[in-house]
N, CA, C and O atoms as a MOPAC input file, in Angstrom:
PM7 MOZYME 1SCF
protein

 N      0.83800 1    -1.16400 1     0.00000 1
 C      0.00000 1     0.00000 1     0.00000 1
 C      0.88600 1     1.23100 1     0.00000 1
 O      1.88200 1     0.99300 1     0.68300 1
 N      0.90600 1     2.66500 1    -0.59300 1
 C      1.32900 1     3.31700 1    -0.91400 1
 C      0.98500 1     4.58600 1     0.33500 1
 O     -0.07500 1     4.77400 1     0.93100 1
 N      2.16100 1     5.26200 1     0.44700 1
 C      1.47100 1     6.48200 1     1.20300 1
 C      0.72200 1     7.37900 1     0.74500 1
 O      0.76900 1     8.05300 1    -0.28400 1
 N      0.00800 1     7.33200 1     1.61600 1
 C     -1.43500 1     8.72800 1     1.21800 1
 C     -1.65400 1    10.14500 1     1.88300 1
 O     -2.49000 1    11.02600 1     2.08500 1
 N     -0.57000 1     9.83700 1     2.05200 1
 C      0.20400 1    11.25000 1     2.62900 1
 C     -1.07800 1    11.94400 1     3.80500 1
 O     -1.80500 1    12.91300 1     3.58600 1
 N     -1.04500 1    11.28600 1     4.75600 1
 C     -1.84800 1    11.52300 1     5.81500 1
 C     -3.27600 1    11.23700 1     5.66800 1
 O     -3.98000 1    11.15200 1     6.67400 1
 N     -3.79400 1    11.07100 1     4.40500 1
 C     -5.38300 1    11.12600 1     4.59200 1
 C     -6.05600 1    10.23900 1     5.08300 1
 O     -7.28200 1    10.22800 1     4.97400 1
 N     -5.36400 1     9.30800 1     5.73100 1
 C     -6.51400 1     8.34500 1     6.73700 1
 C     -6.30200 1     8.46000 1     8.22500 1
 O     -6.94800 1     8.61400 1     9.26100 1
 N     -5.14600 1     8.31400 1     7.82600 1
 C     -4.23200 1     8.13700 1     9.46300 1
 C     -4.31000 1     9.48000 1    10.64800 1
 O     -4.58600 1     9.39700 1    11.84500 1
 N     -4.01100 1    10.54000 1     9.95100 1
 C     -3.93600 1    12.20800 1    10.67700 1
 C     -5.58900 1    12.50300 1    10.99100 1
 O     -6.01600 1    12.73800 1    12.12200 1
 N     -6.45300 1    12.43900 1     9.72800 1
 C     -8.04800 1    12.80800 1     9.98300 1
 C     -8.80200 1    12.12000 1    10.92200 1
 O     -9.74000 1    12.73100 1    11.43300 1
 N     -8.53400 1    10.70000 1    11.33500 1
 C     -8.78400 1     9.77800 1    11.84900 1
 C     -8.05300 1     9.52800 1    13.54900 1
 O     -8.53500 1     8.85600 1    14.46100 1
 N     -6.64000 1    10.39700 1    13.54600 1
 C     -6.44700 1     9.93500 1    14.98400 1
 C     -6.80400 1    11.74500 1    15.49600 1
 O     -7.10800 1    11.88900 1    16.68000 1
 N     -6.76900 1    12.67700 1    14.84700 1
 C     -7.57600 1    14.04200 1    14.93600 1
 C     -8.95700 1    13.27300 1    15.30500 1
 O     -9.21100 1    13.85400 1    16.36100 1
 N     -9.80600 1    12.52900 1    15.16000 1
 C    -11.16600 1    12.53300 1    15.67000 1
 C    -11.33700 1    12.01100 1    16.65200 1
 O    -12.32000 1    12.26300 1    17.34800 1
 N     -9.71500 1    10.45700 1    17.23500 1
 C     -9.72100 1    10.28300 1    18.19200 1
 C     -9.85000 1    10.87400 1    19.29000 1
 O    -10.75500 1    10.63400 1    20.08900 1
 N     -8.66900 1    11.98200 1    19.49500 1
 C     -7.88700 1    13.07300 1    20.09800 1
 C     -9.05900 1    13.72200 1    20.34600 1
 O     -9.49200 1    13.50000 1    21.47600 1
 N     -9.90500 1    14.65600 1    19.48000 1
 C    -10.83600 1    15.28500 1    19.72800 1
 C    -12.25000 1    15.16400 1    20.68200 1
 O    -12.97000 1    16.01300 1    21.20900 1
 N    -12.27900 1    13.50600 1    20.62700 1
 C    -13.28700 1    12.59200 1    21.23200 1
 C    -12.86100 1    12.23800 1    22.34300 1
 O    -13.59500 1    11.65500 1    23.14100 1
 N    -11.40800 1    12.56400 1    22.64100 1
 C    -10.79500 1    12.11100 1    23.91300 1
 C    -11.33700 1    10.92600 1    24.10300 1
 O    -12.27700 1    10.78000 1    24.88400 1
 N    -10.73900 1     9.79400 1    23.31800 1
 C    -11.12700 1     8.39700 1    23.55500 1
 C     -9.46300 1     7.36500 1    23.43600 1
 O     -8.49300 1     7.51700 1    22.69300 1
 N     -9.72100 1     6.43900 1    24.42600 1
 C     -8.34600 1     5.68800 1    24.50900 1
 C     -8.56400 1     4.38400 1    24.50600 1
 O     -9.52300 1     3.90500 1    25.11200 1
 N     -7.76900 1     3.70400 1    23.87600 1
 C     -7.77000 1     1.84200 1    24.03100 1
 C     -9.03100 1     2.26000 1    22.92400 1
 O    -10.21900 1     2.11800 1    23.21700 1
 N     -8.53500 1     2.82000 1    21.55200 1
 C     -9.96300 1     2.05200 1    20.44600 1
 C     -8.96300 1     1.84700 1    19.13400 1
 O     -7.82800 1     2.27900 1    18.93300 1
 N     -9.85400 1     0.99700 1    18.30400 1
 C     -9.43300 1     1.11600 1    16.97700 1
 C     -9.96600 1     1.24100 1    15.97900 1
 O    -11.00500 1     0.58000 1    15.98300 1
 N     -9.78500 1     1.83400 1    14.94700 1
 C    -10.73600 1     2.35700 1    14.32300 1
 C    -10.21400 1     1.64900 1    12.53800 1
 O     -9.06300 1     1.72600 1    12.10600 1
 N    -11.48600 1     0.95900 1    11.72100 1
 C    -11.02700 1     0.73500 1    10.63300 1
 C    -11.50400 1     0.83300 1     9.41000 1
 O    -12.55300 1     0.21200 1     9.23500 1
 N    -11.05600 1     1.44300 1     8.44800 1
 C    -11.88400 1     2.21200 1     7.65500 1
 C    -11.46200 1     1.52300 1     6.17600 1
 O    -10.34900 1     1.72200 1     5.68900 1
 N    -12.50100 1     0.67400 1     5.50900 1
 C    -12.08800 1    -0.15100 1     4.34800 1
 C    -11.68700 1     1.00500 1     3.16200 1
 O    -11.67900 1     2.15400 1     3.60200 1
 N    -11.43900 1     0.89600 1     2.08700 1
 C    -11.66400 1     1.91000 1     1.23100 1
 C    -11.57000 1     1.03300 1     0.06600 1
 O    -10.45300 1     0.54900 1    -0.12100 1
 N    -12.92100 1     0.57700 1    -1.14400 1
 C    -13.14900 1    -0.05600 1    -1.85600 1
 C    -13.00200 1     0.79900 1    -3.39500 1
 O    -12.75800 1     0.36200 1    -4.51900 1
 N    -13.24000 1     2.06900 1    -2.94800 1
 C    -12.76000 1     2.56200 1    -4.34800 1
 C    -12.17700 1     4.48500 1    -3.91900 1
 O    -12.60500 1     5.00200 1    -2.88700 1
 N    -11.38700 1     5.13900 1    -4.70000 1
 C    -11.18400 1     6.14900 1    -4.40700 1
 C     -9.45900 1     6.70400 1    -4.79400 1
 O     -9.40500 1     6.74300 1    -6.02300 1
 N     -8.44300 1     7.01900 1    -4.35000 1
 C     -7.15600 1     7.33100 1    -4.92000 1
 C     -7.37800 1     8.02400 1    -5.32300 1
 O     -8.25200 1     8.73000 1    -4.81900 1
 N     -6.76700 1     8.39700 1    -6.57300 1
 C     -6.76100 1     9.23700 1    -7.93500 1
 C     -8.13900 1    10.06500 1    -7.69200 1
 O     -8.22900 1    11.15500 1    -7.12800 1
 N     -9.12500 1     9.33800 1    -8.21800 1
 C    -10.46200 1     8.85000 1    -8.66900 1
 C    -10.61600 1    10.43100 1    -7.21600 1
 O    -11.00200 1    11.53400 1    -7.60400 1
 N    -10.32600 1    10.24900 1    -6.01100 1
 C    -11.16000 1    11.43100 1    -5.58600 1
 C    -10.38300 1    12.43100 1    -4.99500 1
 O    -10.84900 1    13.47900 1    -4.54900 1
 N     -8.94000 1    12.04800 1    -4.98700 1
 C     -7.98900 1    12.96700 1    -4.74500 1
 C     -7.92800 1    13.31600 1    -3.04000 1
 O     -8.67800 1    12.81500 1    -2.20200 1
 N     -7.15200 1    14.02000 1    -2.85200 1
 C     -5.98200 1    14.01900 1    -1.56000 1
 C     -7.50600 1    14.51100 1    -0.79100 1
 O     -7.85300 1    13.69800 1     0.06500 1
 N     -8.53700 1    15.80400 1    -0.97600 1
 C     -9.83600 1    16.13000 1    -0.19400 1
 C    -10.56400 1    15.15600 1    -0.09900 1
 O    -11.25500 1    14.92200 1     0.89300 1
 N    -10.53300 1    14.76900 1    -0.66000 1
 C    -12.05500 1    13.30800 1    -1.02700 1
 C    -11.81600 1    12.47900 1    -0.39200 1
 O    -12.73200 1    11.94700 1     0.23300 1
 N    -10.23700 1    11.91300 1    -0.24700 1
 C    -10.13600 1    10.63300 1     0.82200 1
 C    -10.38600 1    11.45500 1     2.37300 1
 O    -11.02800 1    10.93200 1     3.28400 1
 N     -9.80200 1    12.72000 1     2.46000 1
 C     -9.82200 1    12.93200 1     3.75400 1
 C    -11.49100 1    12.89000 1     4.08500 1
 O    -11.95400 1    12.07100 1     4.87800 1
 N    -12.06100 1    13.56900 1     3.59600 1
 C    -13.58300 1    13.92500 1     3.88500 1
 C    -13.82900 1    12.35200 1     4.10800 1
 O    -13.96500 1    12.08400 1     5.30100 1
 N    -13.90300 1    11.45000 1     3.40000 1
 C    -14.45100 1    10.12400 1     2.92500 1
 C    -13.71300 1     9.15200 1     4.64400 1
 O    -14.48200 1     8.82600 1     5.54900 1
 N    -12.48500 1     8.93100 1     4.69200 1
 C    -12.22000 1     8.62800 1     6.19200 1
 C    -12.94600 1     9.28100 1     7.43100 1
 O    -13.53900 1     8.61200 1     8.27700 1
 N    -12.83100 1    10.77500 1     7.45300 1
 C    -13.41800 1    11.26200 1     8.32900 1
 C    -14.81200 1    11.16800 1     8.30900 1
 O    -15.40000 1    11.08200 1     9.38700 1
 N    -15.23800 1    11.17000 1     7.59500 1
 C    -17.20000 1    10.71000 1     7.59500 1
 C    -17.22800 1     9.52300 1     8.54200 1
 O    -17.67200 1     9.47300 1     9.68900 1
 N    -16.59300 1     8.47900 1     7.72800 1
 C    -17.05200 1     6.72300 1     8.58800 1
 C    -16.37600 1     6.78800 1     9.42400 1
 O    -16.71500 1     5.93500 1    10.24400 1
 N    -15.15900 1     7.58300 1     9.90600 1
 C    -15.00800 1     7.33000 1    11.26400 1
 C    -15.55600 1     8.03100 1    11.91000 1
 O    -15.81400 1     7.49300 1    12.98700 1
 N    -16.11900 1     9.61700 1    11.79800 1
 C    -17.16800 1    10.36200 1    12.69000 1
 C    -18.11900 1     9.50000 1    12.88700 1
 O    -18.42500 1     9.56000 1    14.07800 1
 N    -18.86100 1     8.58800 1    12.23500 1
 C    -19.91700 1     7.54100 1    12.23000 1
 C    -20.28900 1     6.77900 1    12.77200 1
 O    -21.41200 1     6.44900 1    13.15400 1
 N    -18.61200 1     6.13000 1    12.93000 1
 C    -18.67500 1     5.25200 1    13.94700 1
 C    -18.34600 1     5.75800 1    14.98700 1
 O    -18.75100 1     5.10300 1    15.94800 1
 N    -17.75200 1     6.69500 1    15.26600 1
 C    -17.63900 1     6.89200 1    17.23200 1
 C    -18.73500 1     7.43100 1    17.44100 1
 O    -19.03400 1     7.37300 1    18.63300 1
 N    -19.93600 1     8.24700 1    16.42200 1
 C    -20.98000 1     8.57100 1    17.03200 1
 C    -21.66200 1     6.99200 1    17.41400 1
 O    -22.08000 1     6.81800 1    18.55900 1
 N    -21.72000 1     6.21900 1    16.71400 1
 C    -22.84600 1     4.95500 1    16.62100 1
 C    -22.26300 1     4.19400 1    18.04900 1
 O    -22.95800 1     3.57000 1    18.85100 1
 N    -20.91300 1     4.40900 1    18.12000 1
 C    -20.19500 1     3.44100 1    19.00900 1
 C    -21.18600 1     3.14900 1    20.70900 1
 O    -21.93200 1     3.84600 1    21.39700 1
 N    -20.79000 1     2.11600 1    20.77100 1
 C    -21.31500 1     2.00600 1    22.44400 1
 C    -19.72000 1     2.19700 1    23.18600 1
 O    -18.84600 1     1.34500 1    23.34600 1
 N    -19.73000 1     3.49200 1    23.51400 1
 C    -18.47300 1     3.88600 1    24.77600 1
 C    -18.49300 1     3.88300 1    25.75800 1
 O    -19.32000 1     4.52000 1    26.41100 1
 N    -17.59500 1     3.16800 1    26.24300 1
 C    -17.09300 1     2.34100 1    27.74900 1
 C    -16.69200 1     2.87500 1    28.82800 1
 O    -15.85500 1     2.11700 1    29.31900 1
 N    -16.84800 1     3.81400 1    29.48900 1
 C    -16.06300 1     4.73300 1    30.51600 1
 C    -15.25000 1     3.40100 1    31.13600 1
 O    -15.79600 1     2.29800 1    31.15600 1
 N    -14.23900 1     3.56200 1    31.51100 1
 C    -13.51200 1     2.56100 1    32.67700 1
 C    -12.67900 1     3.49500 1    33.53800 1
 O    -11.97400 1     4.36600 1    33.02700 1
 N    -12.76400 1     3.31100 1    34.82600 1
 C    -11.72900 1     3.55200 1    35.40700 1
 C    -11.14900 1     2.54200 1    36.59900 1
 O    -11.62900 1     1.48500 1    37.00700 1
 N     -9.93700 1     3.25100 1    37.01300 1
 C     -8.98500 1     2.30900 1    37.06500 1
 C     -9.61700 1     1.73600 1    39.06800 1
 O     -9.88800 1     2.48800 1    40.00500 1
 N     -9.63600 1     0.49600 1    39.03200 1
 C    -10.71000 1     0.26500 1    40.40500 1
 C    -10.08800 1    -0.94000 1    41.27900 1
 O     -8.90200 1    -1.26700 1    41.29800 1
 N    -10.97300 1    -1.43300 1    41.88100 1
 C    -10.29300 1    -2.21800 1    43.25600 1
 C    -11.34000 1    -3.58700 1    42.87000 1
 O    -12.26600 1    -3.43200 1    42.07400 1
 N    -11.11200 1    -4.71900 1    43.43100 1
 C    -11.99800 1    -5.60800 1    43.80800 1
 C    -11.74900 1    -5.78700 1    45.38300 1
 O    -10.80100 1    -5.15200 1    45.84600 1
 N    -12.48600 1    -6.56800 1    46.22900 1
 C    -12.37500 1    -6.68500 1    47.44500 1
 C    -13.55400 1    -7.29400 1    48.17800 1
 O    -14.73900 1    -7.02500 1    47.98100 1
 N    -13.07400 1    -8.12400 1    49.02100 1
 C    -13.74300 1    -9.20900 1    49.70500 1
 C    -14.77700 1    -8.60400 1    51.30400 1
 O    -13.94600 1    -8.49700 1    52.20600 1
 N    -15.39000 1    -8.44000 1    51.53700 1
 C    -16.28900 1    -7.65900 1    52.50000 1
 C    -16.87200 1    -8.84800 1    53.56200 1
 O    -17.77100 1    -9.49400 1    53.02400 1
 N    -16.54800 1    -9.31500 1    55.03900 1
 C    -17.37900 1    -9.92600 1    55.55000 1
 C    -17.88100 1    -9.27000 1    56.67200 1
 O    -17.28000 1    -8.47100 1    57.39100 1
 N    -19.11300 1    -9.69900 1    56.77700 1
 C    -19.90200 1    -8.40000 1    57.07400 1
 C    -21.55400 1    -9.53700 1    58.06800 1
 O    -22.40600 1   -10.33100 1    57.66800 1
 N    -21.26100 1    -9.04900 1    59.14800 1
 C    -22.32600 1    -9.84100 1    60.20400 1
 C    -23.80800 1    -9.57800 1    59.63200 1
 O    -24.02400 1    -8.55700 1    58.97800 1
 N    -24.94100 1   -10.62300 1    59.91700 1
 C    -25.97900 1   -10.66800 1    59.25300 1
 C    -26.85000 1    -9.83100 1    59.19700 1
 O    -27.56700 1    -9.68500 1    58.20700 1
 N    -26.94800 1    -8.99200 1    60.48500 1
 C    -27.57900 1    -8.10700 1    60.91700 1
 C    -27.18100 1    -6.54700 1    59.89300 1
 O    -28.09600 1    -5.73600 1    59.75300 1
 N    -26.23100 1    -6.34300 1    59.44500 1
 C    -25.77600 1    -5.84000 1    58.42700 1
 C    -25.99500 1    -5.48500 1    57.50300 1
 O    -26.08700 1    -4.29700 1    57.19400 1
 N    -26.15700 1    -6.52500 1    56.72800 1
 C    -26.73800 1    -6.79900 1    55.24400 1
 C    -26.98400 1    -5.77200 1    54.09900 1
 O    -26.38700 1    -5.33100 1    53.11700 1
 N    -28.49000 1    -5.58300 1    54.90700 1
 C    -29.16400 1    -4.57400 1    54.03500 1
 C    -28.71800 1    -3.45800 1    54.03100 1
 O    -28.65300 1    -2.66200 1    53.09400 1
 N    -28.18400 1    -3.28900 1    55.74100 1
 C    -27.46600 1    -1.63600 1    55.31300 1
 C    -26.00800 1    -1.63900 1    54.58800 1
 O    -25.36500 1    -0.66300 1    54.20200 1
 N    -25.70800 1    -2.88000 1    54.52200 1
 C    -24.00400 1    -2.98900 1    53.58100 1
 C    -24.77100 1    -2.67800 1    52.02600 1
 O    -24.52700 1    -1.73600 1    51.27300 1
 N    -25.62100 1    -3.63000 1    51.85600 1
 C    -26.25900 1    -3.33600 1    50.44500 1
 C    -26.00000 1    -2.01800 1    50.09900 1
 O    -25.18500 1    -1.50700 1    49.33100 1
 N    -27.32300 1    -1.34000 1    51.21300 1
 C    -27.65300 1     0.15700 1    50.59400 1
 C    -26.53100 1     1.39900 1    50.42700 1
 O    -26.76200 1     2.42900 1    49.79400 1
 N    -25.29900 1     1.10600 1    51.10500 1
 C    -24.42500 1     1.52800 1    51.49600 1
 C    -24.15200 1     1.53800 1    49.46000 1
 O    -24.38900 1     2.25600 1    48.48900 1
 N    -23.62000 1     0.43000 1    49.74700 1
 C    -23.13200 1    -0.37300 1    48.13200 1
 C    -23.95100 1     0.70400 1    46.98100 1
 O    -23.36500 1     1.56700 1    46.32800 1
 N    -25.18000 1     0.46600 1    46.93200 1
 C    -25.91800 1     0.71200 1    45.75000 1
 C    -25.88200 1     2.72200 1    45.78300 1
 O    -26.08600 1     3.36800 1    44.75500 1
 N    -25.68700 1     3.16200 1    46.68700 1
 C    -25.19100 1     4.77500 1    47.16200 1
 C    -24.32300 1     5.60800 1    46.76000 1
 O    -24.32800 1     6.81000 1    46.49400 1
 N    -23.11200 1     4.27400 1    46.75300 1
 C    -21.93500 1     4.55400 1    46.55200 1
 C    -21.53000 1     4.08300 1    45.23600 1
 O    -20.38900 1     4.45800 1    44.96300 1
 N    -22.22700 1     3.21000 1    44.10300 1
 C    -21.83400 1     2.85300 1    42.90100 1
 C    -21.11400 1     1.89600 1    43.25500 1
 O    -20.09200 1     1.73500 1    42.58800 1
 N    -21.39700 1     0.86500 1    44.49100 1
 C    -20.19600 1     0.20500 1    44.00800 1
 C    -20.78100 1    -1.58600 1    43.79000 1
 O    -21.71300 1    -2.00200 1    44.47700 1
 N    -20.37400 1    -2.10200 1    43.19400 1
 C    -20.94800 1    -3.13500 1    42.45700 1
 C    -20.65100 1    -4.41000 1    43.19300 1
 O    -19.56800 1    -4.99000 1    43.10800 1
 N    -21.51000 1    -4.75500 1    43.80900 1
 C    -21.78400 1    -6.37200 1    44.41800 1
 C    -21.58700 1    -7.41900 1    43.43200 1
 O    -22.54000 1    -7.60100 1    42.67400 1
 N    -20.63000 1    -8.09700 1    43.28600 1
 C    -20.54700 1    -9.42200 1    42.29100 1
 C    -20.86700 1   -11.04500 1    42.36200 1
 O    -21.02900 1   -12.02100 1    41.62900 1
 N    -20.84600 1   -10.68900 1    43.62800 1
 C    -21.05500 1   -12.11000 1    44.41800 1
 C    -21.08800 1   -12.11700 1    45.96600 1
 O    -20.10900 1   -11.73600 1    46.60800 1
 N    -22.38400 1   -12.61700 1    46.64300 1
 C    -22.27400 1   -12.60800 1    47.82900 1
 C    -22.35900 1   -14.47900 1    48.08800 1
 O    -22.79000 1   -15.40400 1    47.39900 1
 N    -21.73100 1   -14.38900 1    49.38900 1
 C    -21.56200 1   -16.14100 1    49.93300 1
 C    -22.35000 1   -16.07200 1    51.37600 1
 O    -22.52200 1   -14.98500 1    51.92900 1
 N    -22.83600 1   -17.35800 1    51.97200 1
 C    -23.47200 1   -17.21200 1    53.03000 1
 C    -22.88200 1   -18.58600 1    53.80600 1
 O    -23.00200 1   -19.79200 1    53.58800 1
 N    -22.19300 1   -17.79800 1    54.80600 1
 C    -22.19500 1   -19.15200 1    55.28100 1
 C    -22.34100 1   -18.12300 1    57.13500 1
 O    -23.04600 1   -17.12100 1    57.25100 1
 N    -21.49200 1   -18.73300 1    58.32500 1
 C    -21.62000 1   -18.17100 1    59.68800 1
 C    -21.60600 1   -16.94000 1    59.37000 1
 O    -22.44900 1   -16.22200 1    59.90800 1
 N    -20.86500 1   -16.47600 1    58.62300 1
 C    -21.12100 1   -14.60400 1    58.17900 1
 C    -21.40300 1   -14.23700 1    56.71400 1
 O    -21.35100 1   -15.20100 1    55.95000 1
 N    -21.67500 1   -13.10900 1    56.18700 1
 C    -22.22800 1   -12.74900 1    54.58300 1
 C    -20.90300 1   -12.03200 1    54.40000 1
 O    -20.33500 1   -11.27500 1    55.18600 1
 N    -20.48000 1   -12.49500 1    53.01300 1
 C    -19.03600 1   -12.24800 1    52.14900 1
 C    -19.65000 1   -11.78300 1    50.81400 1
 O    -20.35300 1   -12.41300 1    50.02400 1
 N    -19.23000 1   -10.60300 1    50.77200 1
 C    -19.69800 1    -9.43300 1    49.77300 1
 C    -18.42300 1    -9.56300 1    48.64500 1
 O    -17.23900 1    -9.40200 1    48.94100 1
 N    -18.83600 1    -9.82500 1    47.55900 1
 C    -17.47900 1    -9.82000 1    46.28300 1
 C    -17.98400 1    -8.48900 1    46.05900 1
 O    -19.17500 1    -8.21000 1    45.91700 1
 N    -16.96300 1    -7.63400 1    46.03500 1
 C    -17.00800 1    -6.00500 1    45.35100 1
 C    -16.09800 1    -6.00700 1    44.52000 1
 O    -15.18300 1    -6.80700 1    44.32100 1
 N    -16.53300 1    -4.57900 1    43.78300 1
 C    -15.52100 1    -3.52200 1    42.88800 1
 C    -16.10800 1    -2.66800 1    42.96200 1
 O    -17.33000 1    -2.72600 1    42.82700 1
 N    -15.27000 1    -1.22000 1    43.27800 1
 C    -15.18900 1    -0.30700 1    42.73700 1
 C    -14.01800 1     0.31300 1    42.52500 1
 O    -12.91500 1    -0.19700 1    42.71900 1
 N    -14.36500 1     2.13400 1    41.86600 1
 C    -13.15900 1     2.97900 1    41.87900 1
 C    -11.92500 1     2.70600 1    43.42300 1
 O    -12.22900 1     2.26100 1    44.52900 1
 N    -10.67000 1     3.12400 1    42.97500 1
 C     -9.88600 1     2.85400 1    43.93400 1
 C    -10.22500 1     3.96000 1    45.01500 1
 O    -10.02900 1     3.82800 1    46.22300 1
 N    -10.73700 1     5.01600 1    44.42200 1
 C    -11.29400 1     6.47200 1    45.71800 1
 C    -12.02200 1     6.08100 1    46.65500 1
 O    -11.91600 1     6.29500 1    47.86200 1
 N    -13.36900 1     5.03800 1    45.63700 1
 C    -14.88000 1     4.68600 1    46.09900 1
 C    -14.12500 1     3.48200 1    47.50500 1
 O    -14.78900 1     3.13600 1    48.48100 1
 N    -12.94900 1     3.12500 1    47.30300 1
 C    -12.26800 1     2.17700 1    47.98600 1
 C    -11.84900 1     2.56500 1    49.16400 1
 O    -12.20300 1     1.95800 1    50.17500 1
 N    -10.91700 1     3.78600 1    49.21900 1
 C    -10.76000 1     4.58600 1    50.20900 1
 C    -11.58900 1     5.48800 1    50.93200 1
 O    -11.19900 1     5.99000 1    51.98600 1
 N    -12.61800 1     5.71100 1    50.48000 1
 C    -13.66700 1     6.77200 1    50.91400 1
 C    -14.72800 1     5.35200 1    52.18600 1
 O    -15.01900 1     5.37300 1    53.38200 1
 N    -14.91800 1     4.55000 1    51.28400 1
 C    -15.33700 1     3.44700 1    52.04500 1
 C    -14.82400 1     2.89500 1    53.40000 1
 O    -15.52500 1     2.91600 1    54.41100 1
 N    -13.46000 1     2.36000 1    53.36300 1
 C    -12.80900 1     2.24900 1    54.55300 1
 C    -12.76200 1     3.31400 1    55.84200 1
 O    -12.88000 1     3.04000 1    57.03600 1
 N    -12.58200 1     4.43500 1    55.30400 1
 C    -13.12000 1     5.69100 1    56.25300 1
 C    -14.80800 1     5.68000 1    56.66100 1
 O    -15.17100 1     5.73200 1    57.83600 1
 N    -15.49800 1     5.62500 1    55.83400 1
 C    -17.13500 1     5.91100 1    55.88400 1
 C    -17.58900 1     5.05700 1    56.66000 1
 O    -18.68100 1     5.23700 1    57.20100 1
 N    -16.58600 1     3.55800 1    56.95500 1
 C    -17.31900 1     2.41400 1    57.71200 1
 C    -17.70900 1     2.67000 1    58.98200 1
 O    -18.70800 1     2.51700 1    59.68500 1
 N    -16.52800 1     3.14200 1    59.06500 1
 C    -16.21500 1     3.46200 1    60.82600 1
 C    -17.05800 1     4.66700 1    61.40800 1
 O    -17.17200 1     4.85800 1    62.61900 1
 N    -17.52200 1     5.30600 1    60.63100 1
 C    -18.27600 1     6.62700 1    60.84500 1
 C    -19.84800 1     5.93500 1    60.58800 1
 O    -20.61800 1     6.13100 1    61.52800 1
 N    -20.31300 1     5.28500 1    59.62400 1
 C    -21.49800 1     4.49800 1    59.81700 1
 C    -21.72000 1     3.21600 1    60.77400 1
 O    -22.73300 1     2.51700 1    60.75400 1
 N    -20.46900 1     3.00100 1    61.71800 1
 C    -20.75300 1     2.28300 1    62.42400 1
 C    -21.33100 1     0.75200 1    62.31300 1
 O    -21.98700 1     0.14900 1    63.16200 1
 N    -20.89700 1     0.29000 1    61.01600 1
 C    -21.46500 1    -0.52700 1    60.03300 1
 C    -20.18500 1    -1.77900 1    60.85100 1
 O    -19.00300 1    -1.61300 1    61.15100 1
 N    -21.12000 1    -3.00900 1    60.99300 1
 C    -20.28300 1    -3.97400 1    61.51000 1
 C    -19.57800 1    -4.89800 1    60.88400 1
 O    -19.79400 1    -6.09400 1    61.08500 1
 N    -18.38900 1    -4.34400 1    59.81300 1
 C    -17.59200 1    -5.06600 1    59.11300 1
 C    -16.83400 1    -5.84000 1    59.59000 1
 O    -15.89500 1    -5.13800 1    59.96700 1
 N    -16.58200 1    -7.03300 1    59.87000 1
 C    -16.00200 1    -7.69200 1    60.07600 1
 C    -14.47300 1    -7.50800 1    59.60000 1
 O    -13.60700 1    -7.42800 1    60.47200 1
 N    -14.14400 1    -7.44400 1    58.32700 1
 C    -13.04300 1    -7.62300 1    57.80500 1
 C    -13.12100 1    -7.08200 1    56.66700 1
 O    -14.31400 1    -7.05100 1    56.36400 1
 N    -12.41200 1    -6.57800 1    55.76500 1
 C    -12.00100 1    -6.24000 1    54.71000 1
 C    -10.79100 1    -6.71900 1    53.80700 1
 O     -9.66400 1    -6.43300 1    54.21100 1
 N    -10.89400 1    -7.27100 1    52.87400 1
 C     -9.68900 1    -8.03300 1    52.06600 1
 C     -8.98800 1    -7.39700 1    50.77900 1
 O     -9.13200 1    -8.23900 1    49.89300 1
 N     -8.50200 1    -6.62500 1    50.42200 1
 C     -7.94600 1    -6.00400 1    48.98600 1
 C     -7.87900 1    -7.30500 1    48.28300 1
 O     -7.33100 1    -8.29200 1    48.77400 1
 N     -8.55900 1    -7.28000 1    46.89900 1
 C     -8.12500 1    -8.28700 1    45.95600 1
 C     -7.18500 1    -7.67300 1    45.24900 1
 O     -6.29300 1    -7.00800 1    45.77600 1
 N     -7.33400 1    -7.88200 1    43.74100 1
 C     -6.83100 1    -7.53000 1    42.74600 1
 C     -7.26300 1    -5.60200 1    42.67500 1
 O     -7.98200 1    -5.01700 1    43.48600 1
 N     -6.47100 1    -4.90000 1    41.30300 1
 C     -7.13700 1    -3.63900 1    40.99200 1
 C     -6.87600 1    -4.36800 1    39.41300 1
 O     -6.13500 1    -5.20800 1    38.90200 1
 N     -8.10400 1    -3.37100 1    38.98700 1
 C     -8.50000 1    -3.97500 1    37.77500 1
 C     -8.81100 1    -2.79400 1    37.14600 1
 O     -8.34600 1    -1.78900 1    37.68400 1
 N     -9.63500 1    -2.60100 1    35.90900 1
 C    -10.42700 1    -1.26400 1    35.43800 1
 C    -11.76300 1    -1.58300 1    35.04200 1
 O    -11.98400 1    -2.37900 1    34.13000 1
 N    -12.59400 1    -1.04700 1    35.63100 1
 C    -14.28900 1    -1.53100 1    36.19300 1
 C    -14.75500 1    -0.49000 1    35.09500 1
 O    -15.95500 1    -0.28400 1    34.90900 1

């Protein structure tokens, strides 16, 4: 393939940049055109289908987050829930056995803001476990 002296590559990571979007890729066939529509025509012609697609796109916010293990006495529960669902932070799995074990994630803040907030809600956590950090 021949250089095209910027007209896919520059118009195309310009819409990235502009969209402030990261971790994508973007791919744009071109079945007929060169010559035929010249150095404007490809640019316009890239930049269309890729404006197209980041409008159409389903975009992912992620940020960068915690998982973590929560055991938490029975009497608890509901206010660990509501706590949870308040704070955005996402229950993945709970276990039941002599005590309730909360699988979480959230933001690494929502992580730290939590560990402080417990003790001030008086909330009877048993324990707290750092898993992995991941991007939620």
């Amino acid at each position: 393939m021949g250089n095209l002296h910027g007209t896919a590559g520059a118009p195309i990571l310009e819409l990235i940049v502009k969209n402030s979007l990261g971790n994508v890729l973007i791919i744009v066939t071109r079945y007929f055109g060169g010559i035929l529509l010249g150095t404007g025509g490809l640019v316009r012609a890239y930049t269309s289908v890729a404006k197209k697609g980041i409008e159409e796109a389903n975009i992912i916010l992620k940020k960068q987050g915690r998982q973590a293990r929560v055991f938490v006495e029975y009497e608890e529960v509901e206010k660990f829930k509501y706590y949870c669902r308040k704070h955005e932070i996402n229950i993945k799995k709970e276990e039941y056995s002599d005590k309730v074990i909360f699988f979480i994630e959230m933001t690494i803040e929502g992580f730290e803001k939590m560990k402080i907030e417990i003790d001030n809600l008086r909330l009877k956590i048993i324990k707290i476990d750092k898993m992995e950090e991941k991007y939620i």
